[in-house]
C-alpha positions in Angstrom: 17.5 56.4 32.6 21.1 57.6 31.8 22.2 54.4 31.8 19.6 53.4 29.2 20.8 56.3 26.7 24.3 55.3 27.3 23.6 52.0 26.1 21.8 53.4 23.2 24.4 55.3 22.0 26.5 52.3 22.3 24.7 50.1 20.3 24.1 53.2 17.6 27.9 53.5 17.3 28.1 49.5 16.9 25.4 49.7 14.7 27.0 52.7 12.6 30.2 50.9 12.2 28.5 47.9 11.8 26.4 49.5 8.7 29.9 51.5 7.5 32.0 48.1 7.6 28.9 46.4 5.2 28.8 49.2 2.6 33.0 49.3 2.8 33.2 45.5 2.0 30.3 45.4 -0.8 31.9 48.4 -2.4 35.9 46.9 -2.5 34.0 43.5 -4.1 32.5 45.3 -6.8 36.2 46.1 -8.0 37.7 42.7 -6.8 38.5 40.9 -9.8 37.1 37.1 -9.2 40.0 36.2 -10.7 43.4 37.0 -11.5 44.3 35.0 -15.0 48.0 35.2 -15.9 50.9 33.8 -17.9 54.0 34.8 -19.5 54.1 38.3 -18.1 50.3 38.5 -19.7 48.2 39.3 -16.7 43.8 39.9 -17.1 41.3 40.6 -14.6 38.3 38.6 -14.6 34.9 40.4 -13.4 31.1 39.1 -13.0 28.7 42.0 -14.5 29.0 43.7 -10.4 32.1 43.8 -10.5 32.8 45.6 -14.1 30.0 47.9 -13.4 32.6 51.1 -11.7 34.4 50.6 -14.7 31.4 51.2 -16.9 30.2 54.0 -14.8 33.0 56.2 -13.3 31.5 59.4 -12.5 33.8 62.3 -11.4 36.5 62.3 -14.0 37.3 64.3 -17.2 38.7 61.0 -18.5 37.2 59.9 -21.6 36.9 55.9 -21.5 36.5 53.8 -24.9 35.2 50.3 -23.6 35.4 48.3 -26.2 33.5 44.6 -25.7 34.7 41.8 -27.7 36.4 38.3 -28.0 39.1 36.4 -29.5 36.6 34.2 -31.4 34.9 37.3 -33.2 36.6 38.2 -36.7 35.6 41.3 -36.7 36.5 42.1 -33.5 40.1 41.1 -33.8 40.1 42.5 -36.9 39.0 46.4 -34.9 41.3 46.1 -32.3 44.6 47.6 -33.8 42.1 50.6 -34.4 41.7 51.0 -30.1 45.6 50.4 -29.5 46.3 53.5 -32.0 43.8 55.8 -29.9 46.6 56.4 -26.9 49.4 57.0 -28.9 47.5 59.1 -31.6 46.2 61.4 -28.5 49.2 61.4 -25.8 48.2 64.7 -24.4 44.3 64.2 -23.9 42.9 62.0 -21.4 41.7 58.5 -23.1 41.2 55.3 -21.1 40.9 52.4 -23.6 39.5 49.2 -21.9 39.0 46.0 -23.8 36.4 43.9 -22.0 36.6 40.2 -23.4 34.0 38.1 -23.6 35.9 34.7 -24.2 34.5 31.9 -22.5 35.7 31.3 -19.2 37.3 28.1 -20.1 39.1 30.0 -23.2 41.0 32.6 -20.9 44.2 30.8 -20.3 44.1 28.8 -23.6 43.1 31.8 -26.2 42.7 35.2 -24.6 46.5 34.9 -22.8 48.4 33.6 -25.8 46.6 36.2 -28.4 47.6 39.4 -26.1 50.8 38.3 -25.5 51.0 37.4 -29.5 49.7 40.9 -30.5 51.6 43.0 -27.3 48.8 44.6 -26.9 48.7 48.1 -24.6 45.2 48.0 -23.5 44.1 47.4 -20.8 41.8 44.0 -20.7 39.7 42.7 -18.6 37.9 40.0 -18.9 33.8 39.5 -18.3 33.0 36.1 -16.8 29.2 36.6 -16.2 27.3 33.9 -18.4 23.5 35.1 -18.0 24.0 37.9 -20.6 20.5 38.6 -20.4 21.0 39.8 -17.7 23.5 42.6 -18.2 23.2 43.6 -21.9 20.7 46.2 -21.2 22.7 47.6 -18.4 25.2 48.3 -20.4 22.8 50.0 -23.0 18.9 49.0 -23.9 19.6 49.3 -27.4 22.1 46.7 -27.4 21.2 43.4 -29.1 24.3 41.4 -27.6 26.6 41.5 -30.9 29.9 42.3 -30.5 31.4 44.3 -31.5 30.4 46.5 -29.3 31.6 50.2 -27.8 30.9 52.6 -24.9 32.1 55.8 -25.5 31.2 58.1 -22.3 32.7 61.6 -20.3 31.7 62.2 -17.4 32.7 65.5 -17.0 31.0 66.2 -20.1 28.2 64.3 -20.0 28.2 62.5 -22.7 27.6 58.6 -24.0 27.1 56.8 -26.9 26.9 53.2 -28.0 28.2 51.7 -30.8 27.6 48.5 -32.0 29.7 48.5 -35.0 33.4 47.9 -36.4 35.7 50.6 -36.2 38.4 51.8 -38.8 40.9 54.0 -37.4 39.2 56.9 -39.2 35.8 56.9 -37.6 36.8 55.8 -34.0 38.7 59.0 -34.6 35.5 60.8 -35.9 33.4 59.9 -33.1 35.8 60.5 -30.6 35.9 64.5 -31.2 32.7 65.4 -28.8 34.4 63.7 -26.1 37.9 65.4 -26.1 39.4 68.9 -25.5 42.8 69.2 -27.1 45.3 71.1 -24.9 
């Protein structure tokens, strides 16, 4: 009998680091990039929907994170995105994560995206979102989202607070909605 419940144990500890060594590798692929895209010093991580999702929903942080979706292809959107550079110099002392999740086309990474960041320096960071079924991750990102870009998350965790945009900014009212979410120093 104590050879039985020696055994047991055994295969419970296997099991246990079996089960730990699972969870540890599914969570460090949901923030592997599937690929690395670079060129001239220009460097973009590209994500399936998995994968971007701890970006989208960081939870113990007083950060405040401005996700912006949008691609090089989208007028509007290139037109915006001076407006999302501004936001970390015009607030150096309050904690503001600006991330600019393109939605090129795969096959436009290296040809478009690359050449347009290095061509407007941008300070972002950018990742880029290669998951094609959009279907299926447009409402996980927010239900009243109709796919448009562009597109903004706004979201504290330590504060609680979210909203969705899905709008242009100018300066001026990326700066207006941004208040709830900040404490000055």
């Amino acid at each position: 009998m104590a050879n039985f419940r020696r055994m047991n144990l055994q295969y419970s500890k296997s099991y246990g680091f079996l089960l730990l060594l699972v969870f540890l590798t599914i969570y460090a692929n949901a923030q592997t990039p599937s690929k690395v895209y670079s060129a001239d010093g220009i460097s973009v991580k590209s994500y399936n929907f998995e994968g971007l999702r701890p970006i989208l929903e960081r939870k113990a942080t007083d950060t405040t994170y401005v996700i912006n979706f949008w691609a090089t292809w989208c007028a509007p959107c290139v037109a915006e995105l001076p407006n999302f550079e501004k936001l970390t110099t015009a607030y150096p002392d309050s904690k503001i994560k600006v991330i600019l999740v393109s939605l090129d086309f795969t096959k436009q990474v290296e040809k478009n995206l690359l050449p347009f960041l290095k061509k407007k320096q941008s300070k972002s960071e950018v990742v880029h979102l290669s998951d094609p079924d959009a279907n299926s991750w447009i409402d996980k990102v927010d239900p009243e989202w109709s796919g448009a870009i562009p597109a903004t998350v706004i979201y504290n965790p330590s504060l609680n607070l979210r909203k969705f945009y899905e709008q242009s900014f100018t300066f001026e009212a990326l700066q207006s909605e941004l208040k709830p979410f900040i404490t000055l120093p």
